[in-house]
Legacy VTK file of the C-alpha trace (Angstrom):
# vtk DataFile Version 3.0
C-alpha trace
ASCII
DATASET POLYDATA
POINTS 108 float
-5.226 -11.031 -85.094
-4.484 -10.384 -88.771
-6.481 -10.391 -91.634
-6.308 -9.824 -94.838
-8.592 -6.699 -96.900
-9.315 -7.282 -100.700
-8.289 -4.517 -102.617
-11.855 -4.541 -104.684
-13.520 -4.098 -101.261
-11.493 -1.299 -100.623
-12.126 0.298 -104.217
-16.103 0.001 -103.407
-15.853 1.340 -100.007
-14.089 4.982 -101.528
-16.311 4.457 -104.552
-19.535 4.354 -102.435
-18.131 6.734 -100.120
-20.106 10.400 -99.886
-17.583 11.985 -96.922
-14.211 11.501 -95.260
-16.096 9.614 -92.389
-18.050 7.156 -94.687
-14.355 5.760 -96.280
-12.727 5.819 -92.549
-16.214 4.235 -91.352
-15.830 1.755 -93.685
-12.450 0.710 -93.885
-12.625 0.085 -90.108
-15.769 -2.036 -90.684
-14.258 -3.871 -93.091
-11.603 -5.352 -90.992
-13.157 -5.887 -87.831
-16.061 -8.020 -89.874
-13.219 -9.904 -91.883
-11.975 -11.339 -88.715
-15.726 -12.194 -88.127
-15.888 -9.062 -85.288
-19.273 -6.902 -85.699
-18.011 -3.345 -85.796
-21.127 -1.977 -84.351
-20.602 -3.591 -80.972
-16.925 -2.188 -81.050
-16.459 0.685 -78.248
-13.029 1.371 -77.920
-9.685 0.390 -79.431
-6.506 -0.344 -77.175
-4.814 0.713 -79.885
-4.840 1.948 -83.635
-5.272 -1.268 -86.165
-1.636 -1.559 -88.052
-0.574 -1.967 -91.589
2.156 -1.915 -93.217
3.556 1.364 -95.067
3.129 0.107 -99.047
-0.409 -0.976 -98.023
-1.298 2.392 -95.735
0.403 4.404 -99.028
-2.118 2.582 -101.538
-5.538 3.724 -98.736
-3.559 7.101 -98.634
-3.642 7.861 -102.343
-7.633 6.813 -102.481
-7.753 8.615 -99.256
-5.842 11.378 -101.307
-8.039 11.355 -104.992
-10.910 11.259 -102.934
-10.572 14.410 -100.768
-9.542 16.054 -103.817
-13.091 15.122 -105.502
-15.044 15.241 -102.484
-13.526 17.808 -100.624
-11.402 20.286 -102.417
-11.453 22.792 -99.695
-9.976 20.239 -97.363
-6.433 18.944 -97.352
-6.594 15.821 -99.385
-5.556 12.997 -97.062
-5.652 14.495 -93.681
-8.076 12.597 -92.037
-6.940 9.221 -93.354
-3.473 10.425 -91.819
-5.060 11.374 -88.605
-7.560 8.787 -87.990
-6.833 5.839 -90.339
-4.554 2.836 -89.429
-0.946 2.359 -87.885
1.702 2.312 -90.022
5.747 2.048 -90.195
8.409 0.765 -92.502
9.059 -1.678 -90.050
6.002 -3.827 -90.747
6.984 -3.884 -94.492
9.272 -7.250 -93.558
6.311 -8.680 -91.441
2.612 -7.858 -93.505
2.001 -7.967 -96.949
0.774 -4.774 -98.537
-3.049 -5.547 -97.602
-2.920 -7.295 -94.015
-4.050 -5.402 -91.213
-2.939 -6.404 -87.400
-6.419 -5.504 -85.439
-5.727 -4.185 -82.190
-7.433 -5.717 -78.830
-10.722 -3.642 -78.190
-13.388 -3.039 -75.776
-17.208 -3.837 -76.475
-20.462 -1.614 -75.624
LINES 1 109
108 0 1 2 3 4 5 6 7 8 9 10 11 12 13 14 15 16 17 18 19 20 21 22 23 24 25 26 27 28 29 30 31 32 33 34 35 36 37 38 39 40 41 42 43 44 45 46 47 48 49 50 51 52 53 54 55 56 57 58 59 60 61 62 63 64 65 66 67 68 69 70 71 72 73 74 75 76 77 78 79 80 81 82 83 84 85 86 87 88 89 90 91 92 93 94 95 96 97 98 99 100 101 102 103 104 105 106 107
């Protein structure tokens, strides 16, 4: 399934945001419940949600100002890269900058 995120929604989400977790948290939220999927009764992901790379680049540099603001001790855009969504250059023919492919997934 593919939706679609709205760039303001992703501005409040880092804006809002108090911790890497809360942003990651969030943007995961955000897609499951635009494809009408509560996140909270999400378990387990087959596999990692998938964007392509112009629209991963634009959550990478929030991701990126962010970490610098909220955790300068950190390095700024780690855990975006390590736990955030799919990406490739691939996609960039395929997806427009904010569609995300949402992986099959179990319930709890």
């Amino acid at each position: 399934m593919i939706i679609y995120l709205e760039k303001a929604d992703v501005d409040r989400i880092f804006a809002e945001a108090t911790h890497q977790d809360a942003y990651i948290d969030g943007l995961y939220k955000l897609a499951f419940e635009s494809a009408g999927i509560d996140w909270d009764a999400v378990g387990m992901l087959d596999a990692w949600p998938r964007i392509c790379r112009s629209g991963d680049h634009a959550i990478f540099k929030r991701a990126i100002a962010f970490d610098r603001r909220a955790h300068p001790h950190l390095q700024p855009g780690l855990a975006w890269t390590n736990r955030g969504f799919s990406s490739n250059a691939q996609l960039e023919s395929t997806m427009d900058a904010w569609q995300v492919e949402l992986p099959s997934y179990q319930t709890v």
